[in-house]
GUGUDO-131401 format. One record per atom (N, C-alpha, C, O, CB): atom name; residue in one letter; y, z, x; residue number from 1. Coordinates in Angstrom, 1 decimal, always signed. Glycine has a CB too. Example, Ala and Ser with C-alpha at 12.3 -4.5 7.8 and 13.67 -1.06 7.14 Angstrom:
atomo|residuo|py|pz|px|num
N|A|-5.7|+7.8|+13.2|1;
CA|A|-4.5|+7.8|+12.3|1;
C|A|-3.3|+7.8|+13.2|1;
O|A|-3.3|+8.5|+14.2|1;
CB|A|-4.5|+9.0|+11.3|1;
N|S|-2.2|+7.1|+12.8|2;
CA|S|-1.1|+7.1|+13.7|2;
C|S|+0.0|+7.9|+12.9|2;
O|S|+1.1|+8.0|+13.4|2;
CB|S|-0.6|+5.7|+14.1|2;
// end
This chain:
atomo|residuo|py|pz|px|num
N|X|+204.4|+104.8|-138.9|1;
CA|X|+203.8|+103.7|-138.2|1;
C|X|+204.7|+103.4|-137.0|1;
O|X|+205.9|+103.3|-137.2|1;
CB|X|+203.6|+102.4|-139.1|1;
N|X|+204.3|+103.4|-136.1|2;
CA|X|+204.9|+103.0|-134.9|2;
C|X|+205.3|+101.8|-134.5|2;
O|X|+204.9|+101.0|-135.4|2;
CB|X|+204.2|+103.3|-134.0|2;
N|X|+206.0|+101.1|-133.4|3;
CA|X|+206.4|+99.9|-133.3|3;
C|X|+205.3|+99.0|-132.8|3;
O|X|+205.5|+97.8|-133.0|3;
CB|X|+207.4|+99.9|-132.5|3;
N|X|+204.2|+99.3|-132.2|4;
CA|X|+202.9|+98.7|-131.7|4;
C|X|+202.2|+98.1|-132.8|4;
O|X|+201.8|+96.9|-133.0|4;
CB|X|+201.9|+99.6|-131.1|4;
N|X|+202.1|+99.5|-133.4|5;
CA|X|+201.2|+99.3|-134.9|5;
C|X|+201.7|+98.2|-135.9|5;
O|X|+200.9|+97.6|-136.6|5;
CB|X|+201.3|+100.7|-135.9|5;
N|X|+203.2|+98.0|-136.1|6;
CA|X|+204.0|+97.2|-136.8|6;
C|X|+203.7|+95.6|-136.4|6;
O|X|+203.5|+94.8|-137.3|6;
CB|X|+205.5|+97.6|-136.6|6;
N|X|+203.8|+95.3|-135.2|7;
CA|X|+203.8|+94.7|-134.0|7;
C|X|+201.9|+93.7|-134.6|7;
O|X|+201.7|+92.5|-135.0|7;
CB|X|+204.0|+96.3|-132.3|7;
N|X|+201.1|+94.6|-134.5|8;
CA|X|+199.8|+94.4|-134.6|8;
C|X|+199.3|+93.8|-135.8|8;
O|X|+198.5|+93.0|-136.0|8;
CB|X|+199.1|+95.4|-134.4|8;
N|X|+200.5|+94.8|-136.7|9;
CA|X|+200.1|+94.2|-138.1|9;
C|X|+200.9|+93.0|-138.9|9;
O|X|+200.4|+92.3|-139.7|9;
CB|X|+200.1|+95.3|-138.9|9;
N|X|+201.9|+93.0|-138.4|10;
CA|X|+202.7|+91.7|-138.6|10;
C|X|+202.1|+90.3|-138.2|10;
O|X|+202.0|+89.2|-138.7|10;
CB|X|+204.0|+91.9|-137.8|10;
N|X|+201.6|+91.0|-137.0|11;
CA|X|+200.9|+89.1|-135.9|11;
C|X|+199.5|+89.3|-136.9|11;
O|X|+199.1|+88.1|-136.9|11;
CB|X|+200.4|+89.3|-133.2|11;
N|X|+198.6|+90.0|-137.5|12;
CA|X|+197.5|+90.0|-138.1|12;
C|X|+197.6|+88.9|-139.2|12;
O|X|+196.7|+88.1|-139.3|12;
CB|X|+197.3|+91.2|-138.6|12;
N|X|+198.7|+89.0|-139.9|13;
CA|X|+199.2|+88.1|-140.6|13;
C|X|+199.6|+86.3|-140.5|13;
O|X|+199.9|+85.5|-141.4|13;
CB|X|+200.1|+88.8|-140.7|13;
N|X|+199.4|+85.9|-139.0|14;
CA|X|+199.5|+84.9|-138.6|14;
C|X|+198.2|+83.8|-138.4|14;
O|X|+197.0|+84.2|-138.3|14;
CB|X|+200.1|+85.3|-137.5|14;
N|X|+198.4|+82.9|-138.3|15;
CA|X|+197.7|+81.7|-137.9|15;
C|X|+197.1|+82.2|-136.8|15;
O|X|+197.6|+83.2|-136.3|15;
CB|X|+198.5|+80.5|-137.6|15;
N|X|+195.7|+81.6|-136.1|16;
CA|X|+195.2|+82.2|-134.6|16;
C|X|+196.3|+81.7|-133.7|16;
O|X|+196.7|+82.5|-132.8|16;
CB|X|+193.5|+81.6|-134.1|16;
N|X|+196.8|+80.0|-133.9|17;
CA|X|+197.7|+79.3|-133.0|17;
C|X|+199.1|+80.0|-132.7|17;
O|X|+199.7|+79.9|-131.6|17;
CB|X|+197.9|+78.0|-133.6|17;
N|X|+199.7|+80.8|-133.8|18;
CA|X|+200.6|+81.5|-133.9|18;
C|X|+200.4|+82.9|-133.3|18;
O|X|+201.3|+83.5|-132.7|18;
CB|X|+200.9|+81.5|-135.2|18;
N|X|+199.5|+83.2|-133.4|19;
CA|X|+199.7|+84.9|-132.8|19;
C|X|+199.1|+84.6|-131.2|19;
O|X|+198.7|+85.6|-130.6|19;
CB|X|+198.5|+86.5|-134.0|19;
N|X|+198.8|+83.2|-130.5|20;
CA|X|+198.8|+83.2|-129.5|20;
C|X|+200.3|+83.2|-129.1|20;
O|X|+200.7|+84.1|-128.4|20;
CB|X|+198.0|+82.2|-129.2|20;
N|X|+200.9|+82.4|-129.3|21;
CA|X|+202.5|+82.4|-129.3|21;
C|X|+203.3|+83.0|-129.2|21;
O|X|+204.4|+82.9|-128.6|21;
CB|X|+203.0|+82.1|-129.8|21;
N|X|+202.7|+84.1|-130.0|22;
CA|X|+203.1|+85.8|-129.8|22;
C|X|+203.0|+86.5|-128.6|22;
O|X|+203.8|+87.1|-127.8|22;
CB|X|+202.4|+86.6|-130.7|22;
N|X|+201.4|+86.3|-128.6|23;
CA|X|+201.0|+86.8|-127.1|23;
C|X|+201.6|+86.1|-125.6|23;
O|X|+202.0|+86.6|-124.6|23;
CB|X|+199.5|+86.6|-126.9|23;
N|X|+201.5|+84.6|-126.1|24;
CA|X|+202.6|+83.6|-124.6|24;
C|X|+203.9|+84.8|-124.8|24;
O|X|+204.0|+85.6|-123.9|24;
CB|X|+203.4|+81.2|-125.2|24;
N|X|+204.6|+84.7|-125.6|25;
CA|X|+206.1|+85.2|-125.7|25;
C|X|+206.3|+87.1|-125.0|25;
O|X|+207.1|+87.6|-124.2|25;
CB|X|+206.6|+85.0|-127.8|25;
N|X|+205.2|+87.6|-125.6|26;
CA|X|+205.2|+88.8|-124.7|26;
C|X|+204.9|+89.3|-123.5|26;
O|X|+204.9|+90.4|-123.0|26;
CB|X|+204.8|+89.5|-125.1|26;
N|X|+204.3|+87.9|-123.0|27;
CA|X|+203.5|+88.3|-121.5|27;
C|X|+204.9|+87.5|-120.8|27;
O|X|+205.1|+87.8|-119.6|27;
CB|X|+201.3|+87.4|-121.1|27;
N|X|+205.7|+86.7|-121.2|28;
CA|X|+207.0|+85.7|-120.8|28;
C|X|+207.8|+87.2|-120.2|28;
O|X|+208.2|+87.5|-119.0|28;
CB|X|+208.2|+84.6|-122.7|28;
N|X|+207.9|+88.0|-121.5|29;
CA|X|+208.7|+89.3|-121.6|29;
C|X|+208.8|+90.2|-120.6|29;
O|X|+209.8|+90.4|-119.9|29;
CB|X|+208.1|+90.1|-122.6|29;
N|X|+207.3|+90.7|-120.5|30;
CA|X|+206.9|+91.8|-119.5|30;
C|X|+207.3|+91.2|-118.1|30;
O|X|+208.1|+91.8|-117.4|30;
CB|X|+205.1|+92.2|-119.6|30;
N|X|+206.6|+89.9|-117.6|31;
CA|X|+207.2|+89.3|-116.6|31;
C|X|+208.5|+89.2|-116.2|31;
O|X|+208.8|+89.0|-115.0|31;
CB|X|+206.9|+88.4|-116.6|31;
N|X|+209.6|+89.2|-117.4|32;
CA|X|+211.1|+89.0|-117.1|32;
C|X|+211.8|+90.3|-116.5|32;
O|X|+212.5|+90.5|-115.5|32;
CB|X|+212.0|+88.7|-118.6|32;
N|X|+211.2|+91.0|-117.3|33;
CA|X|+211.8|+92.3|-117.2|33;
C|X|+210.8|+93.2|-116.2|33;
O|X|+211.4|+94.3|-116.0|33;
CB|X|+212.1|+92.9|-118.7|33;
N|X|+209.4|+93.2|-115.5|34;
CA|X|+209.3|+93.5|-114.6|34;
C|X|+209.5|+93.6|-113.5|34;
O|X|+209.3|+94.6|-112.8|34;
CB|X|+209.1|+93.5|-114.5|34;
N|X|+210.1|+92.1|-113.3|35;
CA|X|+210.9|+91.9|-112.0|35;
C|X|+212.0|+91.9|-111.7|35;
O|X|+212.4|+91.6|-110.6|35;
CB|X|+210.9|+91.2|-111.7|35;
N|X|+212.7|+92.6|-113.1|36;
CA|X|+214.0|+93.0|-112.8|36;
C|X|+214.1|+94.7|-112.4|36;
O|X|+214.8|+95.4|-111.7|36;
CB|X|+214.8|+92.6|-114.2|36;
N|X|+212.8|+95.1|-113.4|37;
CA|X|+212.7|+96.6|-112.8|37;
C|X|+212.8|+96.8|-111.5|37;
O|X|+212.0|+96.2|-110.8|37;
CB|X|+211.5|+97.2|-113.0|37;
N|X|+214.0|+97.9|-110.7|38;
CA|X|+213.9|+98.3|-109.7|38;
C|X|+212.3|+98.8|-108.9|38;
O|X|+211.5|+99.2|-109.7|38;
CB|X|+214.8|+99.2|-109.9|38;
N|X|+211.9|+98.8|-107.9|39;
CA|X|+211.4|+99.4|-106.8|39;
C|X|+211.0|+100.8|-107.2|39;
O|X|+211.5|+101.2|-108.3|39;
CB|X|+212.4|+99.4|-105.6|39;
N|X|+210.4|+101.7|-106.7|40;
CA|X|+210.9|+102.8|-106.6|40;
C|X|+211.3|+103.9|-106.0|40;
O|X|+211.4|+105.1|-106.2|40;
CB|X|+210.5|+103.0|-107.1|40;
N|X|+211.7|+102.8|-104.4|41;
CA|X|+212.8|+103.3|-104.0|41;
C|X|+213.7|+102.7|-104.1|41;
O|X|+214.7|+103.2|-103.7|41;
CB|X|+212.9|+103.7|-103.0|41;
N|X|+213.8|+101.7|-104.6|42;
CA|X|+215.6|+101.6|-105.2|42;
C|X|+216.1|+102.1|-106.2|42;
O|X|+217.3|+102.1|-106.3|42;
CB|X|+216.0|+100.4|-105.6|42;
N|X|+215.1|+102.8|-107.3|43;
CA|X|+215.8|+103.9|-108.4|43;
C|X|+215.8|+105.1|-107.7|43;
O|X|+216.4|+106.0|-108.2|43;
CB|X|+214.9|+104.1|-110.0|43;
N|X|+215.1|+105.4|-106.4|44;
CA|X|+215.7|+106.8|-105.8|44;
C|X|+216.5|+106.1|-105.0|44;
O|X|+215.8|+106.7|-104.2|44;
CB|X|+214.7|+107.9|-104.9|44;
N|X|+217.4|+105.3|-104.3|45;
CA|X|+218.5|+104.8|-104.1|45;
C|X|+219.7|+105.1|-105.1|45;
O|X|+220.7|+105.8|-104.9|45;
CB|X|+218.2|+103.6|-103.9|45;
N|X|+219.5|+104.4|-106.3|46;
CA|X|+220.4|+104.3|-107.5|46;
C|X|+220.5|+106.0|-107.4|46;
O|X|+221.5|+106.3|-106.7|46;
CB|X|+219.5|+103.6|-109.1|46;
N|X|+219.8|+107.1|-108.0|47;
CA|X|+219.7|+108.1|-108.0|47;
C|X|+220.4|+108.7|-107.3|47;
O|X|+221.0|+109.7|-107.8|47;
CB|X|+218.9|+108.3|-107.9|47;
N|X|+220.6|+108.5|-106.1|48;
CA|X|+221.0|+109.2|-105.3|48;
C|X|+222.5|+109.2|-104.3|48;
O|X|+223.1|+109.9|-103.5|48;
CB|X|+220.0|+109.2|-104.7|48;
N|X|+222.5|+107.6|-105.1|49;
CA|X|+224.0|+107.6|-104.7|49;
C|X|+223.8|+106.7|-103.4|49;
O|X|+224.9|+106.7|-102.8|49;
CB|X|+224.6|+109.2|-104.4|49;
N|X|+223.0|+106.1|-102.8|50;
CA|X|+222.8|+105.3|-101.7|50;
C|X|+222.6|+104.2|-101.7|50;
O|X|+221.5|+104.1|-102.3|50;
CB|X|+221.9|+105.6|-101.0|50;
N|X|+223.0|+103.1|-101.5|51;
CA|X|+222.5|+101.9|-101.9|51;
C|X|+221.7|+101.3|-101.1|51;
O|X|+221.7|+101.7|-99.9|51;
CB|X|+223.3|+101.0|-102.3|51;
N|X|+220.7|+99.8|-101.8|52;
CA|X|+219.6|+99.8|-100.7|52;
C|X|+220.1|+99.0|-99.4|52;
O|X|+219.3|+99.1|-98.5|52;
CB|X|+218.2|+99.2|-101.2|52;
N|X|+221.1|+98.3|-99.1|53;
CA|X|+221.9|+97.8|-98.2|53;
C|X|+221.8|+99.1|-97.1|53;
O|X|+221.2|+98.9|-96.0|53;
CB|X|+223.5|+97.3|-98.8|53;
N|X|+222.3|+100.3|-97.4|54;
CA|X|+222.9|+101.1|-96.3|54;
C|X|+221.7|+102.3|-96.1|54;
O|X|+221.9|+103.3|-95.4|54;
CB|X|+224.7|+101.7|-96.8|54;
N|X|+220.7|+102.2|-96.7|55;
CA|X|+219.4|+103.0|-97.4|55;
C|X|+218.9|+102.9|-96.1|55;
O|X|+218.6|+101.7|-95.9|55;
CB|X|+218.4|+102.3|-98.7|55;
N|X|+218.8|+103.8|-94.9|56;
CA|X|+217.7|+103.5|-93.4|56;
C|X|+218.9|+103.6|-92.8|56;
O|X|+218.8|+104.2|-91.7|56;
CB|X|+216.6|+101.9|-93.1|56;
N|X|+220.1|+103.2|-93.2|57;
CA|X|+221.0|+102.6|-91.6|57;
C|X|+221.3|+103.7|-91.2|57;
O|X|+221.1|+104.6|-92.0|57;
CB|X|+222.6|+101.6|-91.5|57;
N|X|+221.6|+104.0|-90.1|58;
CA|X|+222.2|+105.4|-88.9|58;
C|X|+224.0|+105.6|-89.7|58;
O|X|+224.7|+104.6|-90.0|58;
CB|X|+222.3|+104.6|-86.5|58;
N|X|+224.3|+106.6|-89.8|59;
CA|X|+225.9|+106.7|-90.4|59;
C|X|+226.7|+106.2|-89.5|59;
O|X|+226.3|+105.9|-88.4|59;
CB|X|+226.6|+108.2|-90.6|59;
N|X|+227.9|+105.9|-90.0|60;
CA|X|+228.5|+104.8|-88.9|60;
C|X|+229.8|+106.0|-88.5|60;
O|X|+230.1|+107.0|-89.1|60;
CB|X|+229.2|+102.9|-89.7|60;
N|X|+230.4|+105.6|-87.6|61;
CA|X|+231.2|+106.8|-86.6|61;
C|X|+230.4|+107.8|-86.5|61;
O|X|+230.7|+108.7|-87.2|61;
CB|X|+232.7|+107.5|-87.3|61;
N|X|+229.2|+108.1|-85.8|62;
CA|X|+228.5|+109.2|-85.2|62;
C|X|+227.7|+108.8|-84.0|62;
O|X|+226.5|+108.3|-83.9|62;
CB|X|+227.6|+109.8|-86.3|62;
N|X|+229.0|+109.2|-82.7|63;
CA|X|+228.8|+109.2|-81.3|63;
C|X|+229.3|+109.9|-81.0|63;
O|X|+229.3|+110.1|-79.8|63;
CB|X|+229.1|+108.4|-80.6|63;
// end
């Protein structure tokens, strides 16, 4: 059984009021940590060794 499945069947077990609470608490979740998810060019930044500060700028001493 997988963690979804576990997940589904545990909250099955709940009150209707309670496994809304569940659902408030994981949509809290996805939101926290979506917006902490990088870009995705800031994980090809990360990647690559560039940060996004200096990510576009022209190299510096080249005249």
């Amino acid at each position: 059984m997988n963690l979804i499945d576990e997940i589904s069947r545990q909250s099955a077990l709940l009150s209707r009021e309670n496994q809304r609470q569940v659902l408030d608490f994981v949509e809290y979740l996805v939101k926290k940590y979506a917006a902490d998810a990088p870009t995705e060019d800031e994980a090809w930044d990360q990647v690559s060794g560039r940060s996004a500060v200096t990510a576009g700028a022209p190299p510096t001493g080249s005249r």
